[in-house]
N, C-alpha and C positions, 0 to 999 in steps of 0.2 A: 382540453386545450390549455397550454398553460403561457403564463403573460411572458413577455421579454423583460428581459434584466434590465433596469434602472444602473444608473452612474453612482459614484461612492455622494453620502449625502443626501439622497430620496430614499425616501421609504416607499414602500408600495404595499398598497390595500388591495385583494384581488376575489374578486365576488364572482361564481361563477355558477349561471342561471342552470336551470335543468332543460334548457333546451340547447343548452352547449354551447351558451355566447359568454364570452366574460367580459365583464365591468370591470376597470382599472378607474382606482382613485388615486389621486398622487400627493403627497402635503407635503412640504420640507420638513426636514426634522426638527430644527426649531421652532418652528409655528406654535403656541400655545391652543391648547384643547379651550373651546368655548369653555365656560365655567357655569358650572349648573347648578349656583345658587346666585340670588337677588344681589345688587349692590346696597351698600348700607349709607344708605343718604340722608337718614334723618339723624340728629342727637339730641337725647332729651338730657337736660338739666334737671337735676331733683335738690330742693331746697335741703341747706345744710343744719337747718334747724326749722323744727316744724312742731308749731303748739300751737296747747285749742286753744287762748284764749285770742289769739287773731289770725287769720289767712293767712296760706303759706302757698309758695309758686313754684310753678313746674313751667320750663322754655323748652318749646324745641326749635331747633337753628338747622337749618340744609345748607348740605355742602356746595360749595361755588360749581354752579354749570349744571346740577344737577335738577331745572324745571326745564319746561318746555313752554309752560303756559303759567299765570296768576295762580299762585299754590290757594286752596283754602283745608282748611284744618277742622278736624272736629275730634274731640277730647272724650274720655271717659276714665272712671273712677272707680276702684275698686271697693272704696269704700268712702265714707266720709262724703262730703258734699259742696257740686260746684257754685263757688262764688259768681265769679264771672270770670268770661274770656274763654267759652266753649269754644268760639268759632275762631280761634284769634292763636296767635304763637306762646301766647303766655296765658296758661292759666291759673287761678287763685281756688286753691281749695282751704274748705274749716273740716276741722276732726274733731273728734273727741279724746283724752289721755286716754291713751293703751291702744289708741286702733295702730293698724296697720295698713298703709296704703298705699296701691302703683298705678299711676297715671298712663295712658295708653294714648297715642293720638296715630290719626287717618290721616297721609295728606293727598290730596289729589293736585294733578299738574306736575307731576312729576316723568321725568322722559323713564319709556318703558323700563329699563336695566336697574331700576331702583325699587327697592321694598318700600312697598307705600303704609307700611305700618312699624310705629315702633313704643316701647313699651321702658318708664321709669325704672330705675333701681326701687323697690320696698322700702319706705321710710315707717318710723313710728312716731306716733304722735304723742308729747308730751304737757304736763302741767310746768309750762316756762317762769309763772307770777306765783311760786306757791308762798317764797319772803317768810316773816314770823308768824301767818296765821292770821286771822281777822281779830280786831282790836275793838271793841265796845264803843261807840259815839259818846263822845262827850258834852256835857253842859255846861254853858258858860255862863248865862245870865237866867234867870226866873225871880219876874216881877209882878207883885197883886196891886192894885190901883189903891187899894187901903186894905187895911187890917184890920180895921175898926169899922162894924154896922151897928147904926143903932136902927132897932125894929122902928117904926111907926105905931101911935097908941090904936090898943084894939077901940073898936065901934062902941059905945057911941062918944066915945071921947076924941080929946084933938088935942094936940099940943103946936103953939108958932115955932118953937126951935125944930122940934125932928121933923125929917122928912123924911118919904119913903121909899129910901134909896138902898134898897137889899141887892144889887148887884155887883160885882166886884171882875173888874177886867184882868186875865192874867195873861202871859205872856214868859214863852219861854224861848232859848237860846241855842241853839244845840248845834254838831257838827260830826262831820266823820272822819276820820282818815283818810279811808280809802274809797271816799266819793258814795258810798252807798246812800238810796233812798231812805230817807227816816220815816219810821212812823212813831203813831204820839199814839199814849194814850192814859187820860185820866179820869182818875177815880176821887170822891168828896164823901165825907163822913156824915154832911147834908147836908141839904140844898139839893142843886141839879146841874150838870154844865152843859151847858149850850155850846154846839159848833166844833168842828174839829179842825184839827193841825195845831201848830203852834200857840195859835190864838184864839182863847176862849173868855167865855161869860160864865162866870159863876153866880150862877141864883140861890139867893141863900132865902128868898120869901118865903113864909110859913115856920121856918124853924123858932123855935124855944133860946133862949138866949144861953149861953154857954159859947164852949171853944170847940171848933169846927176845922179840919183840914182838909187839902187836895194838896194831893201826890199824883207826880208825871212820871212816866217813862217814856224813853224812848230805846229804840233797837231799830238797825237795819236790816232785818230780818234776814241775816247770813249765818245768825248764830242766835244760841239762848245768852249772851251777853247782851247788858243792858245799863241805861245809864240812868237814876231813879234820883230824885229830890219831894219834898213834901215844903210847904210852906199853912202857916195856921190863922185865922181868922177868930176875932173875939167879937161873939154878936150878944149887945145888950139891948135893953129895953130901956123905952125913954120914959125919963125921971119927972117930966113936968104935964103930964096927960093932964087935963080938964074936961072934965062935964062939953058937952054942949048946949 
């Protein structure tokens, strides 16, 4: 059985069963054909620069009209690691130089006709603060409390002038450029130093009278540059010991 002729302008679709009925569909010819991919509702933003030495942001923004309900979001990384703002339209990720990484987000609440996933441009990650290179800490000031120890008289003797003050307070000064933590550390030719960081005790009891130094370093442990001073101590014996 065959269908009857349609007007200039209609097209006709004609299906026709095995039991000898036909189906007639009819569409104007301008009607557009359903479209049989998702709409693109989401856009992510990928940051125009992106280094490890601090977070860098990935947005994604929906086109106007295209929720139904309260969107929420949820993020994922290709590489490198999320800061914060999994759940949120903006998130912060760190990397390391040389990675490569594209950011992916979910969003739900969106009206069916929209692709509920969409996926970053590949950005890499760079050394943004690489500048002249790390710089040695410097020292400004390095103070001993004296210079000058006189021993105390050995047993069984005594002296009114000396007393037996074999300690010596030192103190140093130091700083970085680039904000790095310092560490200290010194060494005495004799004696002992008591205590760390900047400020210490140098015990010079027991030693023989002669000249004695302690040397500091310091370094912010980013590099083998380092900032060194020595300063010298002259330990004598008293001159006016007596009997007891």
């Amino acid at each position: 059985m065959r269908a009857p002729a349609e007007s200039v302008g209609r097209s006709i679709l004609s299906y026709s069963l095995a039991i000898g009925i036909s189906l007639v569909i009819t569409l104007p010819m301008n009607s557009p054909l359903p479209s049989s991919g998702a709409e693109k509702c989401i856009t992510i933003t990928s940051p125009t620069e992106a280094c490890s030495e601090r977070p860098f942001e990935f947005s994604a923004r929906l086109n106007d009209g295209s929720t139904t309900q309260l969107p929420t979001y949820n993020w994922t990384v290709s590489a490198g690691s999320i800061v914060r703002g999994k759940y949120t339209p903006d998130l912060f990720v760190s990397g390391n130089d040389g990675q490569h990484i594209k950011a992916t987000v979910t969003v739900t609440g969106l009206k069916p006709s929209c692709e509920a996933k969409a996926r970053s441009s590949e950005i890499t990650v760079e050394n943004c603060d690489k500048g002249p290179g790390n710089r040695p800490p410097v020292i400004s000031a390095f103070s001993l409390s004296t210079n000058l120890v006189t021993l105390n008289c050995p047993k069984p003797k005594e002296s009114s002038g000396c007393k037996d003050a074999t300690e010596v307070q030192v103190h140093v000064d130091a700083s970085d450029s680039e904000g790095d933590l310092l560490r200290y550390k010194w060494k005495v030719t004799g004696g002992k130093v008591v205590g760390k960081g900047p400020t210490v005790v140098w015990n010079l009891a027991g030693v023989r009278p002669g000249k004695y130094t302690i040397t500091i370093k310091v370094d912010d442990g980013q590099s083998d540059l380092v900032a060194t001073q020595s300063r010298t101590v002259v330990v004598i014996a008293c001159v006016d010991c007596k009997p007891l």
